[in-house]
Structures are given as C-alpha cells and as structure tokens.
C-alpha positions as CSV (number, residue, x, y, z in Angstrom):
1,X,15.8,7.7,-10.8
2,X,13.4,5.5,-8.3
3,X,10.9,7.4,-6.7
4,X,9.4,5.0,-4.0
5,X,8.5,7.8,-1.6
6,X,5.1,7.3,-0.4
7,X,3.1,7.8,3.2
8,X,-0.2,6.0,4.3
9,X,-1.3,8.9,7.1
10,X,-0.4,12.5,7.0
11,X,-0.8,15.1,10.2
12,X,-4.3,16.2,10.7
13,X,-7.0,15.0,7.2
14,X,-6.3,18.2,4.8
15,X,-4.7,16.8,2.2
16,X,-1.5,18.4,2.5
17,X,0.7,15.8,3.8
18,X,-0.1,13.4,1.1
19,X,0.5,16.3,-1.4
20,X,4.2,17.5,-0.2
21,X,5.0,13.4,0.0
22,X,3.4,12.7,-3.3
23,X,3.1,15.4,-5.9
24,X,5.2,18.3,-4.4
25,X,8.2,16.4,-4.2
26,X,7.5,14.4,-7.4
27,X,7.0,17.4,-9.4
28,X,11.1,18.2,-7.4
29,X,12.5,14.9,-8.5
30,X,11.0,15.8,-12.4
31,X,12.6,19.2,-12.1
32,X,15.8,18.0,-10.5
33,X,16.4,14.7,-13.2
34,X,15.6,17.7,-16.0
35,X,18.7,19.9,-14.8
36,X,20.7,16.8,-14.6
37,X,19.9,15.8,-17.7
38,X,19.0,12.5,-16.3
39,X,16.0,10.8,-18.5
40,X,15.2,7.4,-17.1
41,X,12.3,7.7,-14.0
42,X,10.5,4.8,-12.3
43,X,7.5,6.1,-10.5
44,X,6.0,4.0,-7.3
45,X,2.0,4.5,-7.0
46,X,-0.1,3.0,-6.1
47,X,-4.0,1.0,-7.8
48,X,-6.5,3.3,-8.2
49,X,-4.6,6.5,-8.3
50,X,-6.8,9.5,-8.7
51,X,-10.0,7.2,-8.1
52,X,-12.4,7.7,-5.6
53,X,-12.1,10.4,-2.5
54,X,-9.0,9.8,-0.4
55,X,-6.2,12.5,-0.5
56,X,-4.0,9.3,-0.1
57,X,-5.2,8.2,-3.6
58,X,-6.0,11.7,-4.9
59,X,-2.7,12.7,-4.6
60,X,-1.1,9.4,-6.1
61,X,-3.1,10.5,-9.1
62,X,-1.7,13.5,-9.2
63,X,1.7,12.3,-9.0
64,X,1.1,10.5,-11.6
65,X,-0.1,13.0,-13.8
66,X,3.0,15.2,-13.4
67,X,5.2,12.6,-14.5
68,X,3.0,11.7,-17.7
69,X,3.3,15.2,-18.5
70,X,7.5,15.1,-17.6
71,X,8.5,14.6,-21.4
72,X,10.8,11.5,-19.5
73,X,11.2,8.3,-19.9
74,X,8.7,7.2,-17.1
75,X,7.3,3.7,-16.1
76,X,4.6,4.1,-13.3
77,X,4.0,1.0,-11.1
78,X,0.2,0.5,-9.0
79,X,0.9,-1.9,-6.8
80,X,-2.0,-3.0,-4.5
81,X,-1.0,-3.6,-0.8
82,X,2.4,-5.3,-0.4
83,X,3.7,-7.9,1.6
84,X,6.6,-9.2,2.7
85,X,8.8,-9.5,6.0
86,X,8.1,-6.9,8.3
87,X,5.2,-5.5,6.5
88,X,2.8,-2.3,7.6
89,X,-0.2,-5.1,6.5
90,X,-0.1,-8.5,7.7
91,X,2.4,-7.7,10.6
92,X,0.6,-4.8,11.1
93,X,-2.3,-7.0,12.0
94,X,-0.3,-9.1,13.6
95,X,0.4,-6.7,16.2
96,X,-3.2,-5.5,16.2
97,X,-4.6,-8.6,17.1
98,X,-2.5,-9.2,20.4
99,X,-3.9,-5.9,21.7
100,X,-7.7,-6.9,20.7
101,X,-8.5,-9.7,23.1
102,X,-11.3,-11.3,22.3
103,X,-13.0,-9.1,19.6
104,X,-11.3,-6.5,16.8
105,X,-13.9,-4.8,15.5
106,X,-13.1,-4.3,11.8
107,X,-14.3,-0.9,9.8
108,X,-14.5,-1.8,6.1
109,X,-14.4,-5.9,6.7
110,X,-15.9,-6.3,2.8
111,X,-13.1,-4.3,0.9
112,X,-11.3,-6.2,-1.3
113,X,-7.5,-6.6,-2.0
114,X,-5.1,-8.4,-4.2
115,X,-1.3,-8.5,-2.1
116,X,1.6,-8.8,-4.1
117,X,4.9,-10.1,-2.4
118,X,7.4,-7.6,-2.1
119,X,10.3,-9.4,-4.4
120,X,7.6,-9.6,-7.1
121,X,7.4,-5.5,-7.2
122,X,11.1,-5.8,-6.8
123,X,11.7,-7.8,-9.7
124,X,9.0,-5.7,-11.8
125,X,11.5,-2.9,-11.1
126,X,14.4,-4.4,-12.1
127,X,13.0,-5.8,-15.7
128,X,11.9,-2.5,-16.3
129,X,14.7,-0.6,-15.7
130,X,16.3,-0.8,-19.1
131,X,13.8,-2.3,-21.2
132,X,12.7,0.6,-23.8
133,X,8.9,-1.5,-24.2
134,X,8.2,-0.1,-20.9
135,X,9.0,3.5,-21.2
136,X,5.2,5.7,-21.4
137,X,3.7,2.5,-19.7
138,X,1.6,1.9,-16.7
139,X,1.5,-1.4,-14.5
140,X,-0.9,-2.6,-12.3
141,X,1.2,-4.8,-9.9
142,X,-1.3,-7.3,-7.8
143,X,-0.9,-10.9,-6.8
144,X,-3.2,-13.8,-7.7
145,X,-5.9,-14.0,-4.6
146,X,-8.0,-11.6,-3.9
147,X,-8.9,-11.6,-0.3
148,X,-11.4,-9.4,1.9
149,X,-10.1,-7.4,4.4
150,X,-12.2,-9.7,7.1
151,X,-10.3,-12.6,5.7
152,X,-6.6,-11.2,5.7
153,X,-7.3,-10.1,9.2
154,X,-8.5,-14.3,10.2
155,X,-5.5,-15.6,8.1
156,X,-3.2,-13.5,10.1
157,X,-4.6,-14.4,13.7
158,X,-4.8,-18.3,12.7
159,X,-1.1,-18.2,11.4
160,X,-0.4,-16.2,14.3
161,X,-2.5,-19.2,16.7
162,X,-4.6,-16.6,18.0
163,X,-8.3,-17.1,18.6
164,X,-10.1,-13.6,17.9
165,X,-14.0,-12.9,16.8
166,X,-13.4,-10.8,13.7
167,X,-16.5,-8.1,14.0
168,X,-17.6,-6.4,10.9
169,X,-19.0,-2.7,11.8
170,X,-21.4,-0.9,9.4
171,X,-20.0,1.9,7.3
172,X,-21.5,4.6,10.1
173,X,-19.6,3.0,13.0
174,X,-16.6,2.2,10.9
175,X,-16.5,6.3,10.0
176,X,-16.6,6.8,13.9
177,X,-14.1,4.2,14.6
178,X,-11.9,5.9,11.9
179,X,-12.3,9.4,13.0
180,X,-11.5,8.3,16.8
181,X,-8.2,7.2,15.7
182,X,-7.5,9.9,13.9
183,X,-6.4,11.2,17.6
184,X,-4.2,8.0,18.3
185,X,-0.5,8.5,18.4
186,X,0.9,6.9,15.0
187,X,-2.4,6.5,13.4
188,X,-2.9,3.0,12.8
189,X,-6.2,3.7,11.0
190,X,-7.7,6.9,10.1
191,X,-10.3,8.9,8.6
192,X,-8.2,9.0,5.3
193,X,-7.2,5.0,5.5
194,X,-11.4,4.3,5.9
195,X,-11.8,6.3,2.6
196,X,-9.3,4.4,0.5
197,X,-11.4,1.6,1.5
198,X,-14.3,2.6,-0.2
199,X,-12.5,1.2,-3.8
200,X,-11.4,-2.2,-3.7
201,X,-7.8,-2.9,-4.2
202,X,-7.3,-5.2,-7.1
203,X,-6.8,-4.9,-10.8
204,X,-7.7,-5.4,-14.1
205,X,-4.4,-5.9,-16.2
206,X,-2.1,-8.2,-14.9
207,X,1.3,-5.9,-14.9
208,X,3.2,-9.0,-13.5
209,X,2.3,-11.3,-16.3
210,X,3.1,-8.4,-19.1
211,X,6.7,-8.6,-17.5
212,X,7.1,-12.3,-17.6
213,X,7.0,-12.5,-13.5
214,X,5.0,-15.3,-12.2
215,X,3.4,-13.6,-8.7
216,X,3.6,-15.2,-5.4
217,X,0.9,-16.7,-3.6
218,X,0.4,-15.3,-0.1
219,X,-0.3,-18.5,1.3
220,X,3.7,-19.6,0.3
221,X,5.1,-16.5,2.1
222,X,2.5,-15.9,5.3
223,X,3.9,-18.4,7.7
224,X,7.6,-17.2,6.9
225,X,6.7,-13.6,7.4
226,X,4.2,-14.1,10.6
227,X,6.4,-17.1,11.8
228,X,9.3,-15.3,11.8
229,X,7.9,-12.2,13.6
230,X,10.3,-11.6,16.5
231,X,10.4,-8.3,18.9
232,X,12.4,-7.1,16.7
233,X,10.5,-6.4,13.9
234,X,7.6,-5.7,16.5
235,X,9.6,-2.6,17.8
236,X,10.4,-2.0,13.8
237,X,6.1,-1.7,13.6
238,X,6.1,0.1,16.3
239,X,8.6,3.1,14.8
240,X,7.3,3.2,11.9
241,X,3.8,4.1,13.4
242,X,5.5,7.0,15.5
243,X,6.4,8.3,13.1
C-alpha cells in the first residue's frame, strides 16, 4: 500500500479537513491493509510533521503516529516542497506572478525551503519498496539548495521573463494578507498555509543520500518545468485550486 493522499487547504481553518485527509483516512488504510492481511505500507508526509502550529503539519504528525503504532511494515517519507512539471509551487507562482503587475506582496518572504524534484521522491519510493533496511524508518526527502521563499518567488518570474518587485510584508500584514484569502475561491494562500511558514522547510538527515539517490538541482529542472508551461497546464493549476 502507497498512501500519498495529502491536501494543502481544508474548508474553513478548524482542523478537520486536514484530519479526515490525513489521519482519519490513514488510520482506514491501517485498518483496511490489517483485514487484508496486507503488511507492506509506504506513508507520504511531509518535514516537520507534528512540529509547530499548523493543522496542516499537526495532522501530518498525527498520521504519522498511527502508522508507527500500526505493528506494519511502514516507511514514512518528509519530503519538503516538491517540484516538477506542473507543480502547486513554482507553477503556482508562475501563475501568481502574471496577475501581480508590478508588485506581489509576499507574506513570510524569509521562510526557508529545500525543493526536491519529483522523480527523486519517486525513485525514494521505488528503492524502498522491497528493501527490508527500510521497514520502521523515517526519511527526510529534500534537495540540495536551500532557497527563501522571496528568492523562489524572483527565480520563477526571471525564468518566466517577468519583471516584478518582490515585497516582503511584516508578519502582522502577512497574517492579514493570509486571513483575507482565506475568503478567495480555491485558496491560494491561507491562514493555515501562513502558519506552516513559521518553520522552515529543510532538513537535517539527508533521506536521499541514505538511499543511494543523488538529488536534483532545481536550477537543472526550472527552465524545463516554467518553459514548458503551456495553457494547458495553466488550466491544470487552475482546477486544482477549485477544488
């Protein structure tokens, strides 16, 4: 069993979205594999689950602790934010940044992340699947730059040839800017999004280099991914954020 369920917003800030996603239906999956007799679960989190004070991460944590406590033979993966072709993160921003001509004022502009590429956390996957050293163990999946949130956002609008003034807002405005679109239709940034960014997204043991995977740079795979970003995949951005 592969669990890769996961949601970045939930319906109103209470907690219980993230909870029926992440633990509710976890704790189904544990149940259902027992009953079947089926032994083998890989577990998507996410870094920092059950750290600091988002349900989002909250939640993960919790997850996470039901399947410790499964008696299966579990591998649990913390990726920090992946990218690849038609992302939620640098396409996301993509997108973003035609709408916010000339300024995008940025909530959070210091957080930290480390992106790992998509077929990396693929492959992580795969060598894991049958290998019996991983069973009980946790890895921390991140790539090999760490990047603030500021410069992501620049990277993607100069790969994108788009001249925008990045504005950093102080933590009170970047709580009002969060809780504002908390009300926007498909939630591109929310109260619960501005409180995951309070603990920076990189890690401390390299779960990539444990399973013999070399990680990809970002700056290999960003033009092919924001080159390549036709209205197609814009409309696929633009789903997903209905939803």
């Amino acid at each position: 069993m592969v669990n890769l369920v996961g949601i970045l917003n939930e319906s109103g800030d209470n907690g219980r979205g993230f909870r029926r996603a992440h633990v509710e239906l976890t704790k189904l999956v544990i149940a259902a594999m027992q009953l079947a007799g089926v032994r083998r679960l890989l577990q998507m989190s996410s870094l920092n689950a059950g750290r600091g004070h988002s349900h989002y991460l909250k939640s993960r944590g919790e997850a996470e602790a039901a399947v410790k406590a499964s008696g299966l033979d579990w591998t649990i993966f913390e990726p920090s934010v992946i990218f690849g072709q038609g992302d939620g993160f640098f396409c996301r921003f993509a997108a973003l940044l035609k709408l916010a001509k000339p300024v995008l004022p940025l909530a959070r502009a210091q957080a930290k992340f480390a992106p790992v590429y998509v077929q990396d956390v693929v492959e992580a996957f795969v060598r894991a699947l049958g290998n019996r050293r991983t069973f009980g163990e946790v890895y921390e999946l991140y790539g090999p730059d760490v990047f603030t949130l500021a410069e992501i956002v620049r990277m993607t609008a100069e790969q994108c040839g788009m001249k925008r003034l990045v504005l950093p807002l102080p933590d009170a405005l970047g709580r009002v800017q969060a809780f504002v679109f908390d009300f926007v239709p498909g939630k591109p940034f929310s109260s619960d999004n501005y409180r995951s960014l309070l603990t920076d997204s990189v890690g401390g043991i390299d779960g990539l280099h444990r399973l013999g995977i070399t990680p990809t740079r970002v700056s290999a795979i960003l033009p092919e991914i924001l080159g390549h970003l036709d209205d197609r995949q814009t409309r696929y951005a633009r789903y997903r954020s209905a939803r």
